[in-house]
C-alpha positions as semicolon CSV with decimal commas, in nm:
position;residue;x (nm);y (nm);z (nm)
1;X;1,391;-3,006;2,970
2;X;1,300;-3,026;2,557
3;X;1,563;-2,962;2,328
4;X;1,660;-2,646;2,159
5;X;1,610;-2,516;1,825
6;X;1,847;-2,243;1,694
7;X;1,776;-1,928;1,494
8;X;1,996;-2,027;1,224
9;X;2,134;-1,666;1,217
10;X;2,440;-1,665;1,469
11;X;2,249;-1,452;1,682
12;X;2,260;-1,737;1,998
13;X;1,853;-1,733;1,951
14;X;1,660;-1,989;2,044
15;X;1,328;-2,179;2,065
16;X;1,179;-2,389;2,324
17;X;1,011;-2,732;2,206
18;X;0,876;-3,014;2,384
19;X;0,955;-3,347;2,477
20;X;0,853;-3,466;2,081
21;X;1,022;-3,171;1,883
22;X;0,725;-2,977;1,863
23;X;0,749;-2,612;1,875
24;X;0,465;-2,383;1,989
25;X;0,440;-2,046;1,840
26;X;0,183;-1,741;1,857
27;X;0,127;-1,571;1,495
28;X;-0,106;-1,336;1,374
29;X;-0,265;-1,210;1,078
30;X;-0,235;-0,885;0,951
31;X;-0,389;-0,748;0,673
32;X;-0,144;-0,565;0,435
33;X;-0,289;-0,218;0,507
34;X;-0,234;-0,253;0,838
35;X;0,136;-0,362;0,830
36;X;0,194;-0,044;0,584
37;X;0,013;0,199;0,829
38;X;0,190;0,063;1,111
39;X;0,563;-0,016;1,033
40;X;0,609;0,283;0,739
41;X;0,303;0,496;0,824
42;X;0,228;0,476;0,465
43;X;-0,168;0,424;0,480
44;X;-0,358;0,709;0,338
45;X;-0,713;0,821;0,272
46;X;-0,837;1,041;0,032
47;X;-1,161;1,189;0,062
48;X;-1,355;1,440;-0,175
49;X;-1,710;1,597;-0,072
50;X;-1,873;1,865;-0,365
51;X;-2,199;2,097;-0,333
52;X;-2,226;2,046;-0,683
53;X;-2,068;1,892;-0,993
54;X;-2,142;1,847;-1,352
55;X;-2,238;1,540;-1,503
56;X;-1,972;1,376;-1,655
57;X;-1,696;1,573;-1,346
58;X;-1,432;1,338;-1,215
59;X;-1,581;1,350;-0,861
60;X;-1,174;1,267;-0,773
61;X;-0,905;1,170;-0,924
62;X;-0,570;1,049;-0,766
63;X;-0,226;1,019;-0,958
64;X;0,079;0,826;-0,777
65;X;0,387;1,025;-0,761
66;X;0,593;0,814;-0,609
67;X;0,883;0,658;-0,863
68;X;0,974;0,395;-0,590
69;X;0,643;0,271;-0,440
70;X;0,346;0,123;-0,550
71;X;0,041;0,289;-0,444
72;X;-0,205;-0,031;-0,362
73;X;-0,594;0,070;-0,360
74;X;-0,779;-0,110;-0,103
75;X;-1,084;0,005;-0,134
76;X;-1,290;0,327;-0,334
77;X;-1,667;0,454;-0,159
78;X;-1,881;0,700;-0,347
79;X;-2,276;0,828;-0,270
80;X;-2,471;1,108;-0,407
81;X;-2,770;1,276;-0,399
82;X;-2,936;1,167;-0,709
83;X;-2,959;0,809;-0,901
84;X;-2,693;0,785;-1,053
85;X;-2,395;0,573;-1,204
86;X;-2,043;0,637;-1,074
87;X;-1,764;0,511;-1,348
88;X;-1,409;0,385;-1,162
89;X;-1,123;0,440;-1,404
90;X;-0,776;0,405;-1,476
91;X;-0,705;0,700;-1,715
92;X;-0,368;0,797;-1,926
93;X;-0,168;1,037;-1,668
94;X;-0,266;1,375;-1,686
95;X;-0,130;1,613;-1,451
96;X;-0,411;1,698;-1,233
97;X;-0,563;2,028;-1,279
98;X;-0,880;2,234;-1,206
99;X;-1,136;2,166;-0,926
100;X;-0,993;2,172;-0,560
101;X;-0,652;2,013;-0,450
102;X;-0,720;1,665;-0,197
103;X;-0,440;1,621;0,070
104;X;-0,416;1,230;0,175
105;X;-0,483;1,200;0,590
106;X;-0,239;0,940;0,696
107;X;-0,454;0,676;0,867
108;X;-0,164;0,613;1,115
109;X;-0,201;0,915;1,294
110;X;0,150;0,918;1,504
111;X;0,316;0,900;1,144
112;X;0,421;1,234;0,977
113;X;0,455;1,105;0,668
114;X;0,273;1,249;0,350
115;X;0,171;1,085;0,064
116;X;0,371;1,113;-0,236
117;X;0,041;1,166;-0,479
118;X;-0,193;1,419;-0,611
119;X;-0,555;1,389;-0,603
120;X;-0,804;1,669;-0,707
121;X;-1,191;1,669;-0,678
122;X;-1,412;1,806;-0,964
123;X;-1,079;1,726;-1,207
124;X;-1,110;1,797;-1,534
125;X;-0,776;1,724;-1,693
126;X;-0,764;1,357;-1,757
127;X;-0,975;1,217;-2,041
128;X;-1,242;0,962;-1,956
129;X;-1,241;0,675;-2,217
130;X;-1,492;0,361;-2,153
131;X;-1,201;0,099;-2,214
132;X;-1,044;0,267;-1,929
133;X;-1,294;0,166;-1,701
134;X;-1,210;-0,110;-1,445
135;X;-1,583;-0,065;-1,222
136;X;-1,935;0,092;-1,293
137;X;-2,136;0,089;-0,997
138;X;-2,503;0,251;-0,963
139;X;-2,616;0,468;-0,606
140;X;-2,970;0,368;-0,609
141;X;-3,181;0,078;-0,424
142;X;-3,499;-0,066;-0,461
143;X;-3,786;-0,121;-0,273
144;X;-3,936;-0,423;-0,322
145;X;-4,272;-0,402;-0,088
146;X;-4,471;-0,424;-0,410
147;X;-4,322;-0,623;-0,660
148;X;-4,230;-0,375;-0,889
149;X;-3,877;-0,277;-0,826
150;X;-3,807;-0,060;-1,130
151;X;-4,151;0,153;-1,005
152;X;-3,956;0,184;-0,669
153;X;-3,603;0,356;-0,726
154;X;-3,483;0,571;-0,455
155;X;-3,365;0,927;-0,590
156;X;-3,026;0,825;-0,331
157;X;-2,984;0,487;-0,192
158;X;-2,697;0,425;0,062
159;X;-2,299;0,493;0,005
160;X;-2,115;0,210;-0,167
161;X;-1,806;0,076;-0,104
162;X;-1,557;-0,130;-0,355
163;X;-1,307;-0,355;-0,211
164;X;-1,052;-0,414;-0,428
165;X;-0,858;-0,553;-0,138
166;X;-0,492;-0,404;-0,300
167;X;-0,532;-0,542;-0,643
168;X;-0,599;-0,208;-0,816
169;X;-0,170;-0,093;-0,812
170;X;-0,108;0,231;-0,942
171;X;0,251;0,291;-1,035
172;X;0,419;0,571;-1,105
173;X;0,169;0,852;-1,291
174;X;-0,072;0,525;-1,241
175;X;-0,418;0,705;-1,194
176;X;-0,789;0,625;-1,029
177;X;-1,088;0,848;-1,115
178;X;-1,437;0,788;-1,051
179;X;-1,642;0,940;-1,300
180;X;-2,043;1,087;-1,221
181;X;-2,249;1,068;-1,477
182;X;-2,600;1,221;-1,417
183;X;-2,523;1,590;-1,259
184;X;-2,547;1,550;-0,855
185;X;-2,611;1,840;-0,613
186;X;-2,373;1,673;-0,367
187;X;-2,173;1,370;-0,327
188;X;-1,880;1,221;-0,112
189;X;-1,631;1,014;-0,240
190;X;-1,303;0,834;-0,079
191;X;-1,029;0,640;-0,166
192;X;-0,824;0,463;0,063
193;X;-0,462;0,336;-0,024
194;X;-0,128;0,225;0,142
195;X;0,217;0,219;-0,051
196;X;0,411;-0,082;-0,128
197;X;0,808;-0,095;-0,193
């Protein structure tokens, strides 16, 4: 029988290892979002989708209201229907107004919990500002079965999504907007978030 290795918390827990000390454990990795959705139920997704908006609109724009948790962005998508450039931002708070009102979905979907933020599509409080901006990205691809890829852009190309993996941390009145600048007929954008104490 191998010898026993204490919790080291007075609980009377204990470990089994073998006959040279070594102890064999089963661990596994779980990304941060995950851990948030499942222990707190504090993942959310926020998800805007216009007929039509202006160039220049705040396709959506999301505010953390939360004065005790960190809203953590793990990752922003955005497509429309025309080439285009879509500008990710962090602006000065404004209180969200105009356009239509975005309610977070809770991505653990046993949890009750709502997210303590606002987030508006077609926004057009906050104040864009180019030393604001943390991401451009541009919804067009090329075709390049002829050598000339500039001759070749796509009016759309595919969705894009930006993984920022949790580094983008909004705190509280911390804000994300993503910005269109040529005028779209459509477009869908989401952000997806969990909250950190």
């Amino acid at each position: 029988m191998g010898l026993q290795i204490e919790d080291g918390m007075g609980g009377g827990h204990s470990a089994r290892v073998d006959s040279k000390n070594r102890l064999r454990t089963y661990s596994v990795i779980e990304k941060e979002i995950t851990h948030a959705s499942e222990g707190e139920g504090g993942a959310y997704s926020w998800t805007s989708a216009s007929a039509d908006i202006d160039a220049g609109d705040t396709a959506l724009y999301l505010v953390n209201n939360s004065t005790s948790s960190l809203l953590m962005i793990e990752s922003i998508y955005v497509w429309a229907n025309t080439a285009t450039a879509f500008k990710i931002h962090c602006p000065a708070y404004a209180t969200p107004a105009g356009g239509t009102l975005v309610t977070g979905v809770n991505l653990n979907r046993s949890s009750g919990n709502l997210a303590n933020a606002i987030a508006r599509t077609d926004e057009t409080a906050n104040t864009f500002a180019e030393t604001n901006v943390i991401k451009t990205v541009r919804n067009t691809y090329y075709s390049r079965g002829n050598g000339d890829d500039l001759a070749d852009i796509a009016a759309a190309g595919p969705g894009i999504t930006i993984d920022f993996y949790g580094a983008l941390i909004l705190g509280y009145h911390n804000s994300v907007a993503i910005d269109i600048i040529a005028e779209t007929t459509a477009f869908q954008c989401t952000i997806v978030g969990y909250y950190h104490t």
